[in-house]
Backbone as CSV, one residue per row, in Angstrom:
resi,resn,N_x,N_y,N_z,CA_x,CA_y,CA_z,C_x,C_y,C_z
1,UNK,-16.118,-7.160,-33.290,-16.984,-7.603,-32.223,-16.214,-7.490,-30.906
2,UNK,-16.857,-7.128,-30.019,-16.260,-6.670,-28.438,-16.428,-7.822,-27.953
3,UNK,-15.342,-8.363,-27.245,-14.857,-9.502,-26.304,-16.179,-9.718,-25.144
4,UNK,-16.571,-10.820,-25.020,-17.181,-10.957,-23.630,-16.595,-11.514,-22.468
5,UNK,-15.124,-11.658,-22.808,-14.242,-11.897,-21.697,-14.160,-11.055,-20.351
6,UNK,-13.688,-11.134,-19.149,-13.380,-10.462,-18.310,-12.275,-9.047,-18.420
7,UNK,-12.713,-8.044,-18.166,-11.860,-7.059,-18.481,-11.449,-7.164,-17.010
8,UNK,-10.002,-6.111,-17.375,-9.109,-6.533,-16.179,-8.989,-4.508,-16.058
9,UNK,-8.986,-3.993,-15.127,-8.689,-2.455,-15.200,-7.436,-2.123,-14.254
10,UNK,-6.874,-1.494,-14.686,-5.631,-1.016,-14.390,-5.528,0.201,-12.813
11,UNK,-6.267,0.908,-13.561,-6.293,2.415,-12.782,-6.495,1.980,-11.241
12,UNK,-5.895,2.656,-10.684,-6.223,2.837,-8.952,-6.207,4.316,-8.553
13,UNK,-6.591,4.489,-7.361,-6.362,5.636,-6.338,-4.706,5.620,-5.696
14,UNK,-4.176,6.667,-5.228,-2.967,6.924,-4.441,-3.097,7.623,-3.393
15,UNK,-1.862,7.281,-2.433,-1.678,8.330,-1.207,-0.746,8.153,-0.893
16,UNK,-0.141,9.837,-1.078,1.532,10.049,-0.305,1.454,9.688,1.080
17,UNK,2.122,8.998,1.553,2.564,8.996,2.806,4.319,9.499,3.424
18,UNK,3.960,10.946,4.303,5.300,10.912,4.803,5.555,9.963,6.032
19,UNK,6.250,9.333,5.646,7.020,7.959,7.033,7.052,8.417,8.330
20,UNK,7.848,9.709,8.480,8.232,10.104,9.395,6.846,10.614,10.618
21,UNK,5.449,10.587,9.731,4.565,10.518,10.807,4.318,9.519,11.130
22,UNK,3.480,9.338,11.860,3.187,8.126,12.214,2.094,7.581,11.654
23,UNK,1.717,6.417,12.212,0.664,5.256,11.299,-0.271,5.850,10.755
24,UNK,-0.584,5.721,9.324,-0.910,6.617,8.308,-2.526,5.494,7.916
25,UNK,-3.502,5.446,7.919,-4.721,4.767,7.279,-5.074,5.699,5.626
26,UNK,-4.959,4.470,5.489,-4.716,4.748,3.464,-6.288,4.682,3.247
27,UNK,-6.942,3.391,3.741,-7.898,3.218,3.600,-9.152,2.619,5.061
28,UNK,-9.540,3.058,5.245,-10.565,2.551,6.395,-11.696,1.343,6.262
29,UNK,-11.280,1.001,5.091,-12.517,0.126,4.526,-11.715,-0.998,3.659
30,UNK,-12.100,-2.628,3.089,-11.631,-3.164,2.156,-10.898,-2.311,1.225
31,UNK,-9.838,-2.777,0.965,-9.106,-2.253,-0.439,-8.032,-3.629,-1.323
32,UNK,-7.784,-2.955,-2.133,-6.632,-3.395,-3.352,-5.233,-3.342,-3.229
33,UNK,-4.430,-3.822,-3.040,-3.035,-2.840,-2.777,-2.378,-3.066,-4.560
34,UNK,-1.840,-2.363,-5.136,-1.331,-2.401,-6.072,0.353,-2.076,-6.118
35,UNK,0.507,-1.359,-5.157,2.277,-1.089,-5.227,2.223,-0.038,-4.681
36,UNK,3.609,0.015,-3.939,4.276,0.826,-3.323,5.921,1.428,-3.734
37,UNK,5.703,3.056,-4.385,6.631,3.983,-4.611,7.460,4.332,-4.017
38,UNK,8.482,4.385,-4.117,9.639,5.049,-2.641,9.827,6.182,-4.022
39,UNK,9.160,7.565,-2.918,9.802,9.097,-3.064,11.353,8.925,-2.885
40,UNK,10.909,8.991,-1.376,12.672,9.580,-0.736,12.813,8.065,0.218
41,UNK,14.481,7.738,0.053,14.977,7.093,0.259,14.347,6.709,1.687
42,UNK,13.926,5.270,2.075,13.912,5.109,3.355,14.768,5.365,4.584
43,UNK,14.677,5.220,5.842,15.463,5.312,6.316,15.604,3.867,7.077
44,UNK,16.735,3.444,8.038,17.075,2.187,8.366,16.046,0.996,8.969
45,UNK,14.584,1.554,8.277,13.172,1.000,9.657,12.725,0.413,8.679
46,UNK,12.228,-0.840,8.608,11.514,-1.880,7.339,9.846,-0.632,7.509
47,UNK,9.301,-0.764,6.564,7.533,-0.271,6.584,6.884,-1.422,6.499
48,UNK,5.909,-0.893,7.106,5.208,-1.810,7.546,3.645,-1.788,6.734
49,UNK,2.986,-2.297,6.094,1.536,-2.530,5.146,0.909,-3.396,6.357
50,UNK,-0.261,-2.932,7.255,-0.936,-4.144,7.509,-2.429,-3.635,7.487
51,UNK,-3.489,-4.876,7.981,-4.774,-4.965,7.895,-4.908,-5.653,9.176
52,UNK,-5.645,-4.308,10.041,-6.495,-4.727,11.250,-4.929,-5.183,12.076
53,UNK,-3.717,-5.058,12.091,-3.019,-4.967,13.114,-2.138,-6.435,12.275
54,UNK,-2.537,-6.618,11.628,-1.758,-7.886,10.804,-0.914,-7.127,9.813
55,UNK,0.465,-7.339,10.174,1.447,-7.186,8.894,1.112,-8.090,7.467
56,UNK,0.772,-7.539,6.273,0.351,-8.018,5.465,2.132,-7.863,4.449
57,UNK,2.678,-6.879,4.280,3.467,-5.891,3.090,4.399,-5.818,4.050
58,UNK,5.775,-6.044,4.331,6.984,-5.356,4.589,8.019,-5.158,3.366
59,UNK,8.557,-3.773,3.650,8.823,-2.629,2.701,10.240,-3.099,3.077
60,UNK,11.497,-3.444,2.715,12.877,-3.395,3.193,13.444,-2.039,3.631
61,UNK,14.449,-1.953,4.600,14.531,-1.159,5.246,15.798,-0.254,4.045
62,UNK,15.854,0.751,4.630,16.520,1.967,3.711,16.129,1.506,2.253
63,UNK,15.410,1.327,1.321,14.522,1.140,0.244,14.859,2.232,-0.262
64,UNK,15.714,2.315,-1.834,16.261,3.093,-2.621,15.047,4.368,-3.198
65,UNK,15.272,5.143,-3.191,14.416,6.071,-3.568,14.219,5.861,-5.390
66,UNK,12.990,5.774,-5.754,12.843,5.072,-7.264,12.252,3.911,-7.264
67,UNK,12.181,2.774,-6.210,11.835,1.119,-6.313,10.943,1.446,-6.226
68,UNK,9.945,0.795,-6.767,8.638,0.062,-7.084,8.502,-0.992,-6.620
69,UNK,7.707,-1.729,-5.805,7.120,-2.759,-5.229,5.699,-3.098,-5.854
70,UNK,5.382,-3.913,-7.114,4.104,-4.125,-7.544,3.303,-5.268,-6.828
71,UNK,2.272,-5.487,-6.836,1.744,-6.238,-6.304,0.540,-6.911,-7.250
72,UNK,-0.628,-7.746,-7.144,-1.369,-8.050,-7.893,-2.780,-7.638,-7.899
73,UNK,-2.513,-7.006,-6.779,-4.191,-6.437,-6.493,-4.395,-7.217,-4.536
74,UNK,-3.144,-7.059,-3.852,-3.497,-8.033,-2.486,-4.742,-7.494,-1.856
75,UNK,-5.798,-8.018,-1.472,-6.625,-7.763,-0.892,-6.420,-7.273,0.989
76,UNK,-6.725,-6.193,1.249,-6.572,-5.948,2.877,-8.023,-5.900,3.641
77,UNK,-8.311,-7.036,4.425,-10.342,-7.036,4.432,-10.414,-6.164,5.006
78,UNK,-9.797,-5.382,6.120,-10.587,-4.420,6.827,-10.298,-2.972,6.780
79,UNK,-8.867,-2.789,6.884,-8.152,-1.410,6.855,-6.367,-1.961,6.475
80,UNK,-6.482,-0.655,5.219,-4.906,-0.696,4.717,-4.241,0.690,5.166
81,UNK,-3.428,0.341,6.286,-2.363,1.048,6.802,-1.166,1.191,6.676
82,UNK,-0.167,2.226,6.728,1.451,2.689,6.656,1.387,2.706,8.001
83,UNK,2.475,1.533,8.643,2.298,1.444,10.024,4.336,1.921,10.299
84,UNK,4.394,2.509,9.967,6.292,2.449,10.014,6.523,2.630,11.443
85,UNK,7.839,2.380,11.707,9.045,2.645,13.138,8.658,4.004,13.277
86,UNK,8.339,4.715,14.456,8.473,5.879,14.943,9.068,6.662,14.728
87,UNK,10.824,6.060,14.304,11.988,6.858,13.996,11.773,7.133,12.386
88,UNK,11.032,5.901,12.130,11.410,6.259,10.495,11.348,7.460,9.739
89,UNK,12.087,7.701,8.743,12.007,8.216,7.608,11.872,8.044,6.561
90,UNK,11.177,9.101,5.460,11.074,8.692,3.818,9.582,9.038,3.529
91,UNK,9.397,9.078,2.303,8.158,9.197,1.331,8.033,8.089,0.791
92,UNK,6.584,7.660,0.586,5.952,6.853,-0.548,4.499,7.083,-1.140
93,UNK,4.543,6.416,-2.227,2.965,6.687,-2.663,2.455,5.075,-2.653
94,UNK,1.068,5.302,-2.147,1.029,3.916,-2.239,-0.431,3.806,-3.419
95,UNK,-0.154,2.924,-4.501,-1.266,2.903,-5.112,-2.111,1.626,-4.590
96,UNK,-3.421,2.262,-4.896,-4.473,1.364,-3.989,-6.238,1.515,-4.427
97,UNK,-7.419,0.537,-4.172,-8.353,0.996,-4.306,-9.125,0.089,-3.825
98,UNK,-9.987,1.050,-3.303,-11.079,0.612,-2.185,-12.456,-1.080,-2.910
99,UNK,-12.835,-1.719,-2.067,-12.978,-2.567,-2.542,-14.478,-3.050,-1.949
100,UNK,-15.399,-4.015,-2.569,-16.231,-4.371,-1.778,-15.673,-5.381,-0.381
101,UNK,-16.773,-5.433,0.589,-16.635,-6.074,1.465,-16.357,-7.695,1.081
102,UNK,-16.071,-8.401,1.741,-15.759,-9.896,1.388,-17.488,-10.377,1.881
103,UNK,-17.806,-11.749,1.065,-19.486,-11.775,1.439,-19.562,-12.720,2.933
104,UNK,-20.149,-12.535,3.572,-20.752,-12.853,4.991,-20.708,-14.502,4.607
């Protein structure tokens, strides 16, 4: 017999972000944040995760290439952005997925 419990789903969407451009919109709409990949080694600039101009996620600065940053599912209500230092450098993937609106 199949559970009538709450299923919980795993899967998300991703997006590479190279650092070295600038402020990157992952998502334009509610989303999920699930974790953040370091490709290539950061460089000396913390990253920055925010929503609507609010730092939500800071990334430590030079962040080993390999770390994983999981998260639980943080909710971002309006827009989830890669807002990094100008100077920065590095790759990440950020896993993520778009979400309903929060209710009125």
């Amino acid at each position: 017999m199949a559970s009538t419990g709450q299923i919980a789903f795993e899967e998300s969407d991703y997006t590479v972000v190279d650092v070295a451009t600038d402020s990157t919109t992952v998502s334009s709409r509610p989303a999920l944040l699930f974790g953040v990949y370091i490709n290539t080694v950061l460089s000396a600039h913390t990253l920055l995760l925010t929503d609507a101009g609010t730092t939500v996620i800071t990334i430590p600065a030079s962040a080993a290439a390999g770390s994983m940053y999981n998260f639980p599912g943080i909710r971002f209500n309006t827009t989830l952005i890669v807002d990094p230092n100008d100077a920065a450098t590095g790759n990440v993937t950020v896993a993520w997925r778009p979400c309903n609106p929060s209710p009125a």
